[in-house]
mmCIF file of the N, C-alpha and C atoms, coordinates in Angstrom:
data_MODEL
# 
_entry.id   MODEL 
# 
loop_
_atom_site.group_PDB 
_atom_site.id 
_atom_site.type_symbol 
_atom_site.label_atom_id 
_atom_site.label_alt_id 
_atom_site.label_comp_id 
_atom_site.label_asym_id 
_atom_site.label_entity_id 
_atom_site.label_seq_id 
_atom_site.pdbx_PDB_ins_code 
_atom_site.Cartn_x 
_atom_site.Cartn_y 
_atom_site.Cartn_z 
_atom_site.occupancy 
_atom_site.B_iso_or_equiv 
_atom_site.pdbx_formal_charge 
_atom_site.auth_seq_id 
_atom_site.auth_comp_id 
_atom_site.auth_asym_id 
_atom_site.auth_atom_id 
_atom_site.pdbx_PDB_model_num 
ATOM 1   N N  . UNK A 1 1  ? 1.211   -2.319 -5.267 1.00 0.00 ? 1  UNK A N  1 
ATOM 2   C CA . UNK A 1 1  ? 0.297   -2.758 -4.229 1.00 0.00 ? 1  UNK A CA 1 
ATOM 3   C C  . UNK A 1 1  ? -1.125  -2.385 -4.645 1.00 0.00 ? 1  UNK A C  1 
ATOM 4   N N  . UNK A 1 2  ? -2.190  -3.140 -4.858 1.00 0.00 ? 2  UNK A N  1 
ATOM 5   C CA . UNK A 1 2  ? -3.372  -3.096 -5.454 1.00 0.00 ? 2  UNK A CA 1 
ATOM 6   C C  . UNK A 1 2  ? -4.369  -3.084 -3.874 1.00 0.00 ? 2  UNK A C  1 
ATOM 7   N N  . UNK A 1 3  ? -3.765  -3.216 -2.565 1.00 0.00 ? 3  UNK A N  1 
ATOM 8   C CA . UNK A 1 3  ? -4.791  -2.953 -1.665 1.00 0.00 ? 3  UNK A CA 1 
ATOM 9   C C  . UNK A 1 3  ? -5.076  -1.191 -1.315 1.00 0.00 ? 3  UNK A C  1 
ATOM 10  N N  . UNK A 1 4  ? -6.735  -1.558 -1.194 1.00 0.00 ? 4  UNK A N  1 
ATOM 11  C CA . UNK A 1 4  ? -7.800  -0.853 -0.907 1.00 0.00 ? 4  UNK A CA 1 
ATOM 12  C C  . UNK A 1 4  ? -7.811  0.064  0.909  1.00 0.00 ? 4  UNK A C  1 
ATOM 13  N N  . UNK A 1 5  ? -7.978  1.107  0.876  1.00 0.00 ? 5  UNK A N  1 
ATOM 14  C CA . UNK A 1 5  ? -8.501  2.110  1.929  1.00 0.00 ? 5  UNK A CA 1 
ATOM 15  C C  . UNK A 1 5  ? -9.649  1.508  1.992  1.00 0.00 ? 5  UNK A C  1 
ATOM 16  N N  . UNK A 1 6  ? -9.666  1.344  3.560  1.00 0.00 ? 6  UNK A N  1 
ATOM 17  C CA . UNK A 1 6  ? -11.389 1.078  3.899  1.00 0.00 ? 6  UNK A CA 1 
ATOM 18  C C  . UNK A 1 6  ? -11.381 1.745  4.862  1.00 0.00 ? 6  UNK A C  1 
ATOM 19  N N  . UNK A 1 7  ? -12.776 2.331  5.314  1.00 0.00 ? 7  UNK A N  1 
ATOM 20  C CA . UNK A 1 7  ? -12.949 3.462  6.229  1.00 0.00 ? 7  UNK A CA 1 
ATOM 21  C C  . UNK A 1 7  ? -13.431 2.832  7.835  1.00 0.00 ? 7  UNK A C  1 
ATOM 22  N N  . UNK A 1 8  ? -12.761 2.532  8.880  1.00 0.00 ? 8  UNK A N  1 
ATOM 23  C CA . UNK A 1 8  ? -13.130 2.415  10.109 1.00 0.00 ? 8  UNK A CA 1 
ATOM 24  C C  . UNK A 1 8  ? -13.409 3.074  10.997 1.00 0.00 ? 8  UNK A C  1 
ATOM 25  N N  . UNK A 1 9  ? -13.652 4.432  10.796 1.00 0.00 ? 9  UNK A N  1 
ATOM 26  C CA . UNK A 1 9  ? -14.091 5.280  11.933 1.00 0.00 ? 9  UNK A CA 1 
ATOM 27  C C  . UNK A 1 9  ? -14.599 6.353  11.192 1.00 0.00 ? 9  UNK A C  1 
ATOM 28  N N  . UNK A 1 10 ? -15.926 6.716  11.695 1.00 0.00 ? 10 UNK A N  1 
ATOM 29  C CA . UNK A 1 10 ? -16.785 7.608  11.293 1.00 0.00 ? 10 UNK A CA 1 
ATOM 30  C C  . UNK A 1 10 ? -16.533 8.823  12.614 1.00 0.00 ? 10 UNK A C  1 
ATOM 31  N N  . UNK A 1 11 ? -15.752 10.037 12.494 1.00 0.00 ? 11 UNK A N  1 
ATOM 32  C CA . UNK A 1 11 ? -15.644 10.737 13.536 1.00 0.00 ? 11 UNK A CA 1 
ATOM 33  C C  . UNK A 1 11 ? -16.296 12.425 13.511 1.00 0.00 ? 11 UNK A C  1 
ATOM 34  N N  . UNK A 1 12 ? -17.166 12.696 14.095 1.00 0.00 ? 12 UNK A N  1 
ATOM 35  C CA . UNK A 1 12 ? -17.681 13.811 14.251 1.00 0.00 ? 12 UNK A CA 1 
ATOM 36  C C  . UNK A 1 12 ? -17.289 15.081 13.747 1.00 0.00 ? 12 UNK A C  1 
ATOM 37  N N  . UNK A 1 13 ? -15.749 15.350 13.961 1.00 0.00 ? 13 UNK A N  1 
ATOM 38  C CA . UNK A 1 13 ? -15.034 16.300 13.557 1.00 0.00 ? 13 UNK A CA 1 
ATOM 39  C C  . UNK A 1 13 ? -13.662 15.969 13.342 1.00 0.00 ? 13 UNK A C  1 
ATOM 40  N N  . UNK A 1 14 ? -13.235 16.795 12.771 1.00 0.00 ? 14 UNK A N  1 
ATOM 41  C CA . UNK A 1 14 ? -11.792 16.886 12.794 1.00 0.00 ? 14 UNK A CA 1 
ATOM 42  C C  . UNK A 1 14 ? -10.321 16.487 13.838 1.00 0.00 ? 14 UNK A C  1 
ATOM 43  N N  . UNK A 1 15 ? -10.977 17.251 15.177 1.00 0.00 ? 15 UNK A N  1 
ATOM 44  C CA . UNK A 1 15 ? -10.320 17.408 16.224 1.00 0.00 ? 15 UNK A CA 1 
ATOM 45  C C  . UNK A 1 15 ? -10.328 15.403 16.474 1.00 0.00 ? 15 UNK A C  1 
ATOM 46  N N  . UNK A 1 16 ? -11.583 14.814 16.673 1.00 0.00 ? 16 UNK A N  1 
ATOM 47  C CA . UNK A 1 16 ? -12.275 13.431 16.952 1.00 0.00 ? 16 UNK A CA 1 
ATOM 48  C C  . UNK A 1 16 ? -11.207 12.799 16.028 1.00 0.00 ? 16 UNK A C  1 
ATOM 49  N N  . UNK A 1 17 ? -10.976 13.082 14.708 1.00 0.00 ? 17 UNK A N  1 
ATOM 50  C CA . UNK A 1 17 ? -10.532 12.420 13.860 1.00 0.00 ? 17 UNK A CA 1 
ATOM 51  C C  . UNK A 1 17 ? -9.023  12.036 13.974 1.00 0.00 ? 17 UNK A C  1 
ATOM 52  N N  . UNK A 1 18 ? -8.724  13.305 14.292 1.00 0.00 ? 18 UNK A N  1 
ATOM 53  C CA . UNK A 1 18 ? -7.231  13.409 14.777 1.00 0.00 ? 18 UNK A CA 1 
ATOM 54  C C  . UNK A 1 18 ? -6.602  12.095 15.762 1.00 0.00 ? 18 UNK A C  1 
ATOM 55  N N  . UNK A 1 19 ? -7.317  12.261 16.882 1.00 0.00 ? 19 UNK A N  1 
ATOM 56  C CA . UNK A 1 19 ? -7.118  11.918 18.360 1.00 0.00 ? 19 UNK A CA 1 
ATOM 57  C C  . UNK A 1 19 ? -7.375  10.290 17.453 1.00 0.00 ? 19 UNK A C  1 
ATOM 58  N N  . UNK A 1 20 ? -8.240  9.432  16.407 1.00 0.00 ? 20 UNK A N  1 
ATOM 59  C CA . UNK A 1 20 ? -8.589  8.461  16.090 1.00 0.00 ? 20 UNK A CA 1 
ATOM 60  C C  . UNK A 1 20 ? -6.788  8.089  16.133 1.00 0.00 ? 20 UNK A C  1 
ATOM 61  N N  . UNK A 1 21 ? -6.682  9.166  14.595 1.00 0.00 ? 21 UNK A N  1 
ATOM 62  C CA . UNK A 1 21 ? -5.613  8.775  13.704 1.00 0.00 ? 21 UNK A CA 1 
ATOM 63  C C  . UNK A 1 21 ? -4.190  8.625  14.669 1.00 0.00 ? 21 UNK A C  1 
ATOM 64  N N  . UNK A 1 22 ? -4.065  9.337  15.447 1.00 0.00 ? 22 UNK A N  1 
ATOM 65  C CA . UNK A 1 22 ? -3.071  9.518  16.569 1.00 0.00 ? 22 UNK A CA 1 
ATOM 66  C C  . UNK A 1 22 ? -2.696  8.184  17.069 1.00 0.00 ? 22 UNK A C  1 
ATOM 67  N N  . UNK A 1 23 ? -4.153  7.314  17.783 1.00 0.00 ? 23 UNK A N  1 
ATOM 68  C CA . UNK A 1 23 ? -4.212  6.440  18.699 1.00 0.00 ? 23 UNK A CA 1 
ATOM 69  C C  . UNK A 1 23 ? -3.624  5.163  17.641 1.00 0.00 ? 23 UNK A C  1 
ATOM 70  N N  . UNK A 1 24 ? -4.170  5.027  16.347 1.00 0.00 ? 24 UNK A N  1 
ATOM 71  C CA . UNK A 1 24 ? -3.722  4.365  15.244 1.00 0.00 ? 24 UNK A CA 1 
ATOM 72  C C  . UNK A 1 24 ? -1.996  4.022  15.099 1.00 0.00 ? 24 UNK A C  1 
ATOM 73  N N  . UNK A 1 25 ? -1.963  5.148  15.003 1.00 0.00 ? 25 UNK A N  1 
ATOM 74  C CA . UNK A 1 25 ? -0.316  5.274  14.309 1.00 0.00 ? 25 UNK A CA 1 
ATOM 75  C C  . UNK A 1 25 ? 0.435   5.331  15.130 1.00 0.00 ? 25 UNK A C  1 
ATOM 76  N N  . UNK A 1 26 ? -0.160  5.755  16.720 1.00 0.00 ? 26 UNK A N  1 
ATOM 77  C CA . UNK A 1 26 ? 1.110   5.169  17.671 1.00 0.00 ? 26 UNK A CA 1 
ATOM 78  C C  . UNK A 1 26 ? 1.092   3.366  17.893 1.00 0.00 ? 26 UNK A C  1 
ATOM 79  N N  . UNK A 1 27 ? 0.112   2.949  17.154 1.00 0.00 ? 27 UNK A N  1 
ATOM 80  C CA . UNK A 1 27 ? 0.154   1.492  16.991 1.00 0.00 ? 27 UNK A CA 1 
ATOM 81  C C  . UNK A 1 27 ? 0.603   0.853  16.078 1.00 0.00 ? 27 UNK A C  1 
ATOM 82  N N  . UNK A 1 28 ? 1.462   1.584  14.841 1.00 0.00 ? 28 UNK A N  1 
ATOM 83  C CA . UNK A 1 28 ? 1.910   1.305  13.824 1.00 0.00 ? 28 UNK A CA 1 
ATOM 84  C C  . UNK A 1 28 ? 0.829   0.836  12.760 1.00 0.00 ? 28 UNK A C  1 
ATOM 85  N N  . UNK A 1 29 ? -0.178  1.438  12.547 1.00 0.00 ? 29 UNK A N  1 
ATOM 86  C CA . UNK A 1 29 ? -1.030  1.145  11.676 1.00 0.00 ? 29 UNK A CA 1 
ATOM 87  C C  . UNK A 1 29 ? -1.387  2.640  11.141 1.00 0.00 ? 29 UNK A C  1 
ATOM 88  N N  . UNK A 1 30 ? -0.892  2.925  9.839  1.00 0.00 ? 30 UNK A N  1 
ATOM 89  C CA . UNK A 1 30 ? -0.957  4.123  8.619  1.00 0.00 ? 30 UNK A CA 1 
ATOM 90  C C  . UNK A 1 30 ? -2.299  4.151  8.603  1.00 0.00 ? 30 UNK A C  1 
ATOM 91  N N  . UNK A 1 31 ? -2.759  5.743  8.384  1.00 0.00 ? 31 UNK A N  1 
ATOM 92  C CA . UNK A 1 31 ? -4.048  5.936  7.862  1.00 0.00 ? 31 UNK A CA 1 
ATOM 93  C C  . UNK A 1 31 ? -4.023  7.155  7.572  1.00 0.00 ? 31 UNK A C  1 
ATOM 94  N N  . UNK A 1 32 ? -5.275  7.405  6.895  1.00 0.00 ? 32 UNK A N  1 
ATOM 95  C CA . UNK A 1 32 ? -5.007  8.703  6.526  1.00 0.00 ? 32 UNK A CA 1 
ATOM 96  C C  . UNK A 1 32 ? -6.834  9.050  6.878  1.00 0.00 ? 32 UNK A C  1 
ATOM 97  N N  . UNK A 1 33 ? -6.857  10.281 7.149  1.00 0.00 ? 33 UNK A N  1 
ATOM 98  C CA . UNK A 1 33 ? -8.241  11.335 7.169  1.00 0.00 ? 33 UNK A CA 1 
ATOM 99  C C  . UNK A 1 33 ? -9.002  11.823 5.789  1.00 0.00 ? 33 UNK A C  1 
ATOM 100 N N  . UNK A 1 34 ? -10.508 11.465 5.326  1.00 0.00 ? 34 UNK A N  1 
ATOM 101 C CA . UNK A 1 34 ? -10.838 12.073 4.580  1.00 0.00 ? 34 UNK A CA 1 
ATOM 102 C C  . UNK A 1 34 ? -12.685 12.642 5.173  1.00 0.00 ? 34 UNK A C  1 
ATOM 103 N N  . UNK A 1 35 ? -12.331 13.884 4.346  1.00 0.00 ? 35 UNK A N  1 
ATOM 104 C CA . UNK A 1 35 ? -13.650 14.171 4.422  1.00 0.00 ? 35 UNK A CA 1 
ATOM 105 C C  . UNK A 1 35 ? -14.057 15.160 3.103  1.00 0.00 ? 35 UNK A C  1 
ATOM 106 N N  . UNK A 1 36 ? -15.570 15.298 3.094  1.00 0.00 ? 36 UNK A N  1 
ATOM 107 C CA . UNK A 1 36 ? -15.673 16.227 1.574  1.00 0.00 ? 36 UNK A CA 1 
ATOM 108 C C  . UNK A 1 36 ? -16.095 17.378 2.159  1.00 0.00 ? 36 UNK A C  1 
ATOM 109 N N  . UNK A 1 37 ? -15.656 18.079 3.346  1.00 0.00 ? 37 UNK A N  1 
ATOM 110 C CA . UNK A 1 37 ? -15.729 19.567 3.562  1.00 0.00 ? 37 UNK A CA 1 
ATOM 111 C C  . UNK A 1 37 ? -14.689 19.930 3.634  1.00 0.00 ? 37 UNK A C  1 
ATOM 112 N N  . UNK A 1 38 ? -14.385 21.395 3.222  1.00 0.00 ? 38 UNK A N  1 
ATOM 113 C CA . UNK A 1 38 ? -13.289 21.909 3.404  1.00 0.00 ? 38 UNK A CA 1 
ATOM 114 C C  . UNK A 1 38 ? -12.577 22.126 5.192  1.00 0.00 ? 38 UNK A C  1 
ATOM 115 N N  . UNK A 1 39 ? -11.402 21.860 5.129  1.00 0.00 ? 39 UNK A N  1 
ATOM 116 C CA . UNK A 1 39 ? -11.065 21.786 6.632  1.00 0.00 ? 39 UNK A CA 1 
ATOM 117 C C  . UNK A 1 39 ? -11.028 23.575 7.291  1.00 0.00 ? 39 UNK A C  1 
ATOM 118 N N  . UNK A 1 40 ? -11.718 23.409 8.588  1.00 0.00 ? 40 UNK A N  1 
ATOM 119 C CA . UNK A 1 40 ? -11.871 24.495 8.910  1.00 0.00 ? 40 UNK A CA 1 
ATOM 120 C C  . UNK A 1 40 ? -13.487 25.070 8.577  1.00 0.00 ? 40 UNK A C  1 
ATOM 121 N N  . UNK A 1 41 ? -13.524 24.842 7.817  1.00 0.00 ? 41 UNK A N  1 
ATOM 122 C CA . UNK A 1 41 ? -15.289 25.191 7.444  1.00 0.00 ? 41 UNK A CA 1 
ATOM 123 C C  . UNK A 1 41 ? -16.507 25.076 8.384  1.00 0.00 ? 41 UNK A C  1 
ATOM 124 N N  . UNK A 1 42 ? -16.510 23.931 8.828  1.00 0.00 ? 42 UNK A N  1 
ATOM 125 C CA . UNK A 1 42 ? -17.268 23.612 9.962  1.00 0.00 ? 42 UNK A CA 1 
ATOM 126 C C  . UNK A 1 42 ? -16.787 23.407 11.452 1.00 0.00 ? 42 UNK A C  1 
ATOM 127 N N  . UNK A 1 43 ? -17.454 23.965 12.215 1.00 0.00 ? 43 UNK A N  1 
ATOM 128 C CA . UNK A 1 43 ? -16.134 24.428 13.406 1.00 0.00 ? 43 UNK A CA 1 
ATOM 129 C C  . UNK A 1 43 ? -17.722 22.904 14.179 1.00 0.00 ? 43 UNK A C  1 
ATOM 130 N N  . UNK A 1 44 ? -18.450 22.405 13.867 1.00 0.00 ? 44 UNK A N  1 
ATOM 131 C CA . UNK A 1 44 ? -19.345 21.593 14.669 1.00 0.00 ? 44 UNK A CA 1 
ATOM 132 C C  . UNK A 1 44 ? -20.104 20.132 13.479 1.00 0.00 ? 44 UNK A C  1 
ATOM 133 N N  . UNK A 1 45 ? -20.547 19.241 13.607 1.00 0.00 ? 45 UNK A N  1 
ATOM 134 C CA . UNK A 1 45 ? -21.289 18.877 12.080 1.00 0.00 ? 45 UNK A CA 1 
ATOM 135 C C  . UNK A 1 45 ? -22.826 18.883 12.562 1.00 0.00 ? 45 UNK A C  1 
ATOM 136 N N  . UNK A 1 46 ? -23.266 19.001 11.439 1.00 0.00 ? 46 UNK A N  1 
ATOM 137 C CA . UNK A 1 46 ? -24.521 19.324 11.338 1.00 0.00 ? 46 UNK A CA 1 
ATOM 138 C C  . UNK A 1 46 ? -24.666 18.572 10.323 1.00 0.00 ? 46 UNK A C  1 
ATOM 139 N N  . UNK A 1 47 ? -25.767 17.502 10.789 1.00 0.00 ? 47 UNK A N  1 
ATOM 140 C CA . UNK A 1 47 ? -26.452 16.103 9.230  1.00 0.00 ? 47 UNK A CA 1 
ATOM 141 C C  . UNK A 1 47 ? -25.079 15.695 8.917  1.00 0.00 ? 47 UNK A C  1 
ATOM 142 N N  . UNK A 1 48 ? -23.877 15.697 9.454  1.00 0.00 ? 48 UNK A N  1 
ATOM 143 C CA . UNK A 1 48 ? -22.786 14.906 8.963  1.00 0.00 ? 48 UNK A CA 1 
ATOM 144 C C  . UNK A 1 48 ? -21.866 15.541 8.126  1.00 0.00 ? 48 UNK A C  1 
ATOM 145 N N  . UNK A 1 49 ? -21.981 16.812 8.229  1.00 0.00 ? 49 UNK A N  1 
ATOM 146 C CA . UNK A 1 49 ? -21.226 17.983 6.735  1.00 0.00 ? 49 UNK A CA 1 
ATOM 147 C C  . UNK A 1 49 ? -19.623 18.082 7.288  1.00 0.00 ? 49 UNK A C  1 
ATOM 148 N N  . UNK A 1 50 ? -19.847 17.874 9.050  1.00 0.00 ? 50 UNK A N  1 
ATOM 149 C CA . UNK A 1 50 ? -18.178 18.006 9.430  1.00 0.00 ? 50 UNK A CA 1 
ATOM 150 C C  . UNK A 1 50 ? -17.505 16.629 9.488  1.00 0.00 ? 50 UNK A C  1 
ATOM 151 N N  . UNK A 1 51 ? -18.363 15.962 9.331  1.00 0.00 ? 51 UNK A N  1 
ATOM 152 C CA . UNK A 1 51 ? -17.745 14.515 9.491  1.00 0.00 ? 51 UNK A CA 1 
ATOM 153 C C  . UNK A 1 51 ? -16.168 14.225 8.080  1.00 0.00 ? 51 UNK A C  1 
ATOM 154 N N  . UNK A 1 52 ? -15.316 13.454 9.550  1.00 0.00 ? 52 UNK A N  1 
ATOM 155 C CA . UNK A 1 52 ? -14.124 12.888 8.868  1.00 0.00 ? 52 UNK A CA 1 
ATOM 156 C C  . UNK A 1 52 ? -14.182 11.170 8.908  1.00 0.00 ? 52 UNK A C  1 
ATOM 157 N N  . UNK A 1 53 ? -13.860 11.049 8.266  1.00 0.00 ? 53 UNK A N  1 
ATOM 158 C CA . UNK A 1 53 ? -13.845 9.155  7.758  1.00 0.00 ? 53 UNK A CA 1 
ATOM 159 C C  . UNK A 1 53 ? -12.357 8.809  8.240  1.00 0.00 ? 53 UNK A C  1 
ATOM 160 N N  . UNK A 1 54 ? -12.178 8.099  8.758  1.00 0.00 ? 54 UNK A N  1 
ATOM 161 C CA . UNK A 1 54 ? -10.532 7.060  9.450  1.00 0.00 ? 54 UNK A CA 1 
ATOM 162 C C  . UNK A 1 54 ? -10.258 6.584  8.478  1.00 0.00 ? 54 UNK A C  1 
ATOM 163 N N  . UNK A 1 55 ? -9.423  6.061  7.335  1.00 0.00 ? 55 UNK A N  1 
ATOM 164 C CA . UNK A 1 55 ? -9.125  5.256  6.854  1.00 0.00 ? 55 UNK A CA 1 
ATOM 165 C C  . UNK A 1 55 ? -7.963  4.320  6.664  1.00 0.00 ? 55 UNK A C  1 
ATOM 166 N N  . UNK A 1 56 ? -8.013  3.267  6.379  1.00 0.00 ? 56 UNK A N  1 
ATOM 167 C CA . UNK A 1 56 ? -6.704  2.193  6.853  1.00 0.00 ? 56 UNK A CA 1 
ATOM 168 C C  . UNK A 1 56 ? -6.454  1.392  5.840  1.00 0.00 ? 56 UNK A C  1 
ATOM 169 N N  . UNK A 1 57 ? -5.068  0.691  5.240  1.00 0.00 ? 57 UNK A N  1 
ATOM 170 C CA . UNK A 1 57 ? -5.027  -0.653 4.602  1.00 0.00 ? 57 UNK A CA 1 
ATOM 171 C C  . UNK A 1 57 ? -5.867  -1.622 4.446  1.00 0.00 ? 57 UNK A C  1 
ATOM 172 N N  . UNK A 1 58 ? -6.624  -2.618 3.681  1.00 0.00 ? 58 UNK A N  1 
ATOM 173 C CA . UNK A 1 58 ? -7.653  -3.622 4.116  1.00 0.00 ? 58 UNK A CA 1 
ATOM 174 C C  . UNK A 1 58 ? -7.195  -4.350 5.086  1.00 0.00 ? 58 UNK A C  1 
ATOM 175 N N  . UNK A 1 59 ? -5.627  -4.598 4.843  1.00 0.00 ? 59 UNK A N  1 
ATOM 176 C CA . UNK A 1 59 ? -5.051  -5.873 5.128  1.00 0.00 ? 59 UNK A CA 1 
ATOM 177 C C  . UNK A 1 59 ? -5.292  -5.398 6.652  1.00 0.00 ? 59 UNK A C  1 
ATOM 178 N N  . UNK A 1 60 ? -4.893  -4.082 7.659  1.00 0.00 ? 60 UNK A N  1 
ATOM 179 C CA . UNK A 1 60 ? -5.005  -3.455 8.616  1.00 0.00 ? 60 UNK A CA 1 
ATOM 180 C C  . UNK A 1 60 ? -6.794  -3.342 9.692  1.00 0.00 ? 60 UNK A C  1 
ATOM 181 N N  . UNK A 1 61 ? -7.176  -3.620 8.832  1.00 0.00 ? 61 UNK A N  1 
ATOM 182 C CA . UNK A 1 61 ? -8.891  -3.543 9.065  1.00 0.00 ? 61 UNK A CA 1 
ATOM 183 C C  . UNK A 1 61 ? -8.700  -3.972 10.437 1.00 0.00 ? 61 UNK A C  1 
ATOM 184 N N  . UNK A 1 62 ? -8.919  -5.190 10.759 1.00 0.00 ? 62 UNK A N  1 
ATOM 185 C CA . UNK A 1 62 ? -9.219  -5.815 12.182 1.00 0.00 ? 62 UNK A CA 1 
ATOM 186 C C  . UNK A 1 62 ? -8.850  -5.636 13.376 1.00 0.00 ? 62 UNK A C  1 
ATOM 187 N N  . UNK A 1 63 ? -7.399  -4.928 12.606 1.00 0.00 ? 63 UNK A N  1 
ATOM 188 C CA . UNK A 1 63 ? -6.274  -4.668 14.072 1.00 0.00 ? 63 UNK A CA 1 
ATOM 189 C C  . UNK A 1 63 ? -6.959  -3.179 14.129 1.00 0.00 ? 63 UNK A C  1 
ATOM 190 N N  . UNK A 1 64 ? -7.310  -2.670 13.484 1.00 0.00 ? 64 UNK A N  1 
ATOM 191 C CA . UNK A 1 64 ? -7.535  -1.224 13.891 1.00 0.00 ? 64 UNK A CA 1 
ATOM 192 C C  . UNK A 1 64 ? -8.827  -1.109 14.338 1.00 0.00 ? 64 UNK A C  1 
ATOM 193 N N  . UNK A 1 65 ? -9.862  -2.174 13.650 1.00 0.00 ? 65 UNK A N  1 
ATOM 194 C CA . UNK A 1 65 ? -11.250 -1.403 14.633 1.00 0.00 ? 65 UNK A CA 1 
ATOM 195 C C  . UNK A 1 65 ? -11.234 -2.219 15.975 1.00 0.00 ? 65 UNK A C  1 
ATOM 196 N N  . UNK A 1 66 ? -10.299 -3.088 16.823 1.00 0.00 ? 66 UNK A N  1 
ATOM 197 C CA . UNK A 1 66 ? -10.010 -3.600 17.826 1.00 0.00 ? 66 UNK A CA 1 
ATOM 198 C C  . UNK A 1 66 ? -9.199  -2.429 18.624 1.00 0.00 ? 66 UNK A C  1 
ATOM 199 N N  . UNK A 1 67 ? -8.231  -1.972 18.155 1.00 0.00 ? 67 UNK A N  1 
ATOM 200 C CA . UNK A 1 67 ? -7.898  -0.994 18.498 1.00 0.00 ? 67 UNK A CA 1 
ATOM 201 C C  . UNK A 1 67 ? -8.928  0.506  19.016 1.00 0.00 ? 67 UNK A C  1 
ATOM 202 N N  . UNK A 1 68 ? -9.313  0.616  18.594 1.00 0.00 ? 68 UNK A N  1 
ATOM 203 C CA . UNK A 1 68 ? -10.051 1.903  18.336 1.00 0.00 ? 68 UNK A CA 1 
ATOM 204 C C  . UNK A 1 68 ? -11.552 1.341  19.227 1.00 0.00 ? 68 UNK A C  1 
ATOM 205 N N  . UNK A 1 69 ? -12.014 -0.246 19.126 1.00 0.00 ? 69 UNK A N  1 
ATOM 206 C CA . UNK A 1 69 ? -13.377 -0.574 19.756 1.00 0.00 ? 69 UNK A CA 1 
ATOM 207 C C  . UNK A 1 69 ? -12.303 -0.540 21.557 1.00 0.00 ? 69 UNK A C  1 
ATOM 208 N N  . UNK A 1 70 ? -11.067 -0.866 21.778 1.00 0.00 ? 70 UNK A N  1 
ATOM 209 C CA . UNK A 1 70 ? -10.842 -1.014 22.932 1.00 0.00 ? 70 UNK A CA 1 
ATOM 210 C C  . UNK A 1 70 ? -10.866 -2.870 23.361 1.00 0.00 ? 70 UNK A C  1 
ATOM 211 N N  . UNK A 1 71 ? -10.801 -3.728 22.499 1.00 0.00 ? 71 UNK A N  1 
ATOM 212 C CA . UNK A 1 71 ? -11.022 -4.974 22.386 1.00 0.00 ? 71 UNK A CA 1 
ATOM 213 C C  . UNK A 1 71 ? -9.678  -5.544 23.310 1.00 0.00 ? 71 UNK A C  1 
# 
């Protein structure tokens, strides 16, 4: 399978990120959490340092930021 992670939700923290990924996957749409701070490190973000990224299948894209916009 040659499809691409694309990132649909830009979430504040961890906890935010969670509750994304949660709402996702009880919809049957896989994703996974990334971010480039170590987890736990930032208990708040500041300039974006705690920020976690949503990420999803391409093919998944539409259904999930409908999902997640509340569409």
């Amino acid at each position: 399978m040659d499809e691409k992670l694309v990132d649909v939700f830009s979430a504040s923290g961890e906890m935010e990120a969670h509750v994304i990924k949660g709402l996702l996957e009880s919809n049957g749409i896989p994703c996974i959490l990334k971010s480039d701070a170590a987890t736990s490190v930032h208990a708040f973000t500041v300039d974006g340092m705690g920020e976690v990224k949503v990420a999803v299948w391409e093919s998944r894209v539409e259904e999930a930021k409908r999902i997640i916009g509340g569409e």
